[in-house]
N, C-alpha and C positions, 0 to 999 in steps of 0.2 A: 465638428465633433466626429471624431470614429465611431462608425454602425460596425453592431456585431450581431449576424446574423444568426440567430436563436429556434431552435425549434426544441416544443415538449413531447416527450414521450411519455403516456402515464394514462392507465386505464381506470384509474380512479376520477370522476366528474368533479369532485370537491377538491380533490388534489392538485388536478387541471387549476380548477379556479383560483388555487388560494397561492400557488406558484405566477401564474400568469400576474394575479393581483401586488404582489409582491415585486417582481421585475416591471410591473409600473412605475416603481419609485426610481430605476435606473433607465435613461431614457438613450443609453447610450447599445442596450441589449434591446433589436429588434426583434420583437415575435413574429415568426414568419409560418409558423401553423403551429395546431397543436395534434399528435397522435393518439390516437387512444388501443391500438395494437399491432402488432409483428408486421401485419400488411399494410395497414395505414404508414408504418413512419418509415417501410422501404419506400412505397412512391412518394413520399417527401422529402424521401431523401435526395431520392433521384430529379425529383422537381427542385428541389432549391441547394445550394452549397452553403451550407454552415457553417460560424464559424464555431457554435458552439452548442452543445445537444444536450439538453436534461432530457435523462433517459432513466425510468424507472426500474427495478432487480425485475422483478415479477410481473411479467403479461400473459398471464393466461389464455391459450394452454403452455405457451411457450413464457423463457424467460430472455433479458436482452441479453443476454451472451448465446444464446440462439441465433439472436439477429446480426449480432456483430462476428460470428462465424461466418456467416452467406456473403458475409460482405467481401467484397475484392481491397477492397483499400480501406481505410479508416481516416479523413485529411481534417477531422475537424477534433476537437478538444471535448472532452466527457465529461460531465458532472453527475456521478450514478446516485439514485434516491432511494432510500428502503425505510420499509416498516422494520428491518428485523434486524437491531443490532449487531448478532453475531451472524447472519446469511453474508457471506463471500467477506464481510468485512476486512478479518483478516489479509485476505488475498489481497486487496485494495490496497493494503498497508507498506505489503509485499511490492508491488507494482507502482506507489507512488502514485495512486491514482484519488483523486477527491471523491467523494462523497457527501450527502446531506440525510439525516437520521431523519423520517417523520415523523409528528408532526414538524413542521419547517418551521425553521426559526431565523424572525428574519438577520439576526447579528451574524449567526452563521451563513445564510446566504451572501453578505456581504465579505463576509471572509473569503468566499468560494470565490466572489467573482472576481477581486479586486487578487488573488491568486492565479486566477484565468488570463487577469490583463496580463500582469505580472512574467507569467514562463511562455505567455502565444507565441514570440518572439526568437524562441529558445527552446523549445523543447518539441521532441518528436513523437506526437501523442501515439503513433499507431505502433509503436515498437513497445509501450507500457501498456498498451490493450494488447496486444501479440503475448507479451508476457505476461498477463492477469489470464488470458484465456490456457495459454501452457498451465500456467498456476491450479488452473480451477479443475483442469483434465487429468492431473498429474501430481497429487496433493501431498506428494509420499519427501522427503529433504530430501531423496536422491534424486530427484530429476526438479525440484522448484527450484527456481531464480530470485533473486532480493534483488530492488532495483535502489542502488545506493547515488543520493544525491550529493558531488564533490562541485568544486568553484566553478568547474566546465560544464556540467551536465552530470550525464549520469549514466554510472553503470553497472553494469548486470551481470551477477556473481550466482555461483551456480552456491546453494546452501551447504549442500555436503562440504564445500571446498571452505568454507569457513571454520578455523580452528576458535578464536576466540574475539574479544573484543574489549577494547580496553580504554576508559574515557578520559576525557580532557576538557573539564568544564562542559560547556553548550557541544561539543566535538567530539565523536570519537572515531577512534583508527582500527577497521578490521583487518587482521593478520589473517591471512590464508595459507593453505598447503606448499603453495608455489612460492613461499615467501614474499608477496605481495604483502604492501599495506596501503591503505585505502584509506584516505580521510574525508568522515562525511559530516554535514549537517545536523548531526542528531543529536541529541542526549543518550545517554547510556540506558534512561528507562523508556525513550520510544524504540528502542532496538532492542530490550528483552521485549517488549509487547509484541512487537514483532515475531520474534524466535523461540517464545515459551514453547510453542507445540513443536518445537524442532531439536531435543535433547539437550538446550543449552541451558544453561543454571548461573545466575547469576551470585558469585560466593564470594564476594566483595565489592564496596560500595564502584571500585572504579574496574572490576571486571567482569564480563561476561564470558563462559568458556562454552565450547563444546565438548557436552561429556563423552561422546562417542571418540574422543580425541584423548583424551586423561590414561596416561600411561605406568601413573605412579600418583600414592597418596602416600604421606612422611607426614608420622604424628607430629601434633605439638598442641599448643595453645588451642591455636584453632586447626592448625598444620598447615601443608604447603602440597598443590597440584602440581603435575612435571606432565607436560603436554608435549604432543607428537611432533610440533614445530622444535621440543628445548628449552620454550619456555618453564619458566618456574613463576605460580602466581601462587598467593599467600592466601588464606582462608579466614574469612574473620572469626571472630570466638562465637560470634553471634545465628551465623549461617550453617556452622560446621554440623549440626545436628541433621538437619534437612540435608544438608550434601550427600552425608554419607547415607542416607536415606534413598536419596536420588540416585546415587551411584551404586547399590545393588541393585537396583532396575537396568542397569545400562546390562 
């Protein structure tokens, strides 16, 4: 059986316990300490190579994007843990990086890890921590990154450069400034949750736009948007009130 060397990060005692008690059921996740803050789980870190780190948002006085700045390299895989649904959330979303809400649940832990197995193989965890920590410093679309998941891996598009997004069943294709198109993994409602706080409005069931992009509105029914790439995307009847709502803010 493959050992996957596990270490927690979490300065909650009860939290410790009831994570630790839960990855007894996978015998395949070695616990190899547990941290309870900033200083603790650098010399664990150093003491053991992981292959994989529940690491808590919040250790006071510090939080782990503290600790994962000091660090020189990042070579093991993150599963970050929070009380606060919306604290960095977001950003995680942004970054492609997992997460588990507390209290833990164990269905969702099993999603997290059998995800873990899954991309170890494939994926280069310190370039989506590199990009969550840009993310967290730097919160404004003109300098954040979306880390989009295609057949190969994934990549990392800066958000201003996205003009819109346009779905295809379980897929959709983002168009950018450069005439790029990008096809990722997502549905069209996990990439407005994504991009709500980044001026994009979604104003048709299979588009998402950048309104910072919209160069023209042509009444009609619902009417039709004329975007800075050319495109022409159509409005539903239903959306059209909120658009144009949205669009004297822009």
């Amino acid at each position: 059986m493959i050992k996957y060397l596990t270490l927690i990060i979490e300065d909650e005692l009860h939290q410790q316990q009831r994570l630790v008690s839960l990855l007894n059921s996978f015998p395949e996740f070695q616990i190899e300490g547990v941290a309870s803050s900033v200083g603790e789980a650098k010399m664990m870190l150093d003491k053991h190579a992981p292959d994989l780190v529940f690491l808590d948002v919040m250790l006071p006085p510090y939080t782990s994007f503290d600790l994962l700045s000091s660090l020189s390299s990042i070579p093991f895989e993150i599963i970050f843990t929070t009380s606060f649904e919306e604290y960095a959330v977001r950003a995680f979303r942004l970054s492609a990086i997992d997460y588990l809400l507390k209290p833990l649940v164990e269905e969702q832990l099993t999603e997290a890890l059998n995800k873990f197995k899954q991309k170890r193989s494939t994926q280069d965890s310190g370039m989506h921590i590199r990009n969550l920590l840009a993310n967290l410093q730097a919160p404004q679309a003109n300098q954040s990154k979306v880390a989009l998941p295609t057949l190969t891996g994934f990549i990392f598009v800066a958000i201003k450069d996205i003009v819109r997004c346009e779905s295809d069943n379980t897929y959709t294709t983002f168009f950018t400034l450069d005439k790029r198109k990008v096809v990722v993994s997502k549905t069209l409602k996990e990439c407005e949750q994504m991009l709500l706080d980044y001026h994009f409005f979604r104003v048709h069931n299979s588009h998402l736009i950048n309104m910072d992009y919209v160069t023209e509105y042509v009444k009609g029914e619902g009417g039709m948007v004329k975007m800075k790439d050319g495109s022409q995307i159509d409005v539903s009847r239903r959306r059209k009130d909120e658009f144009l709502r949205q669009l004297k803010k822009v």
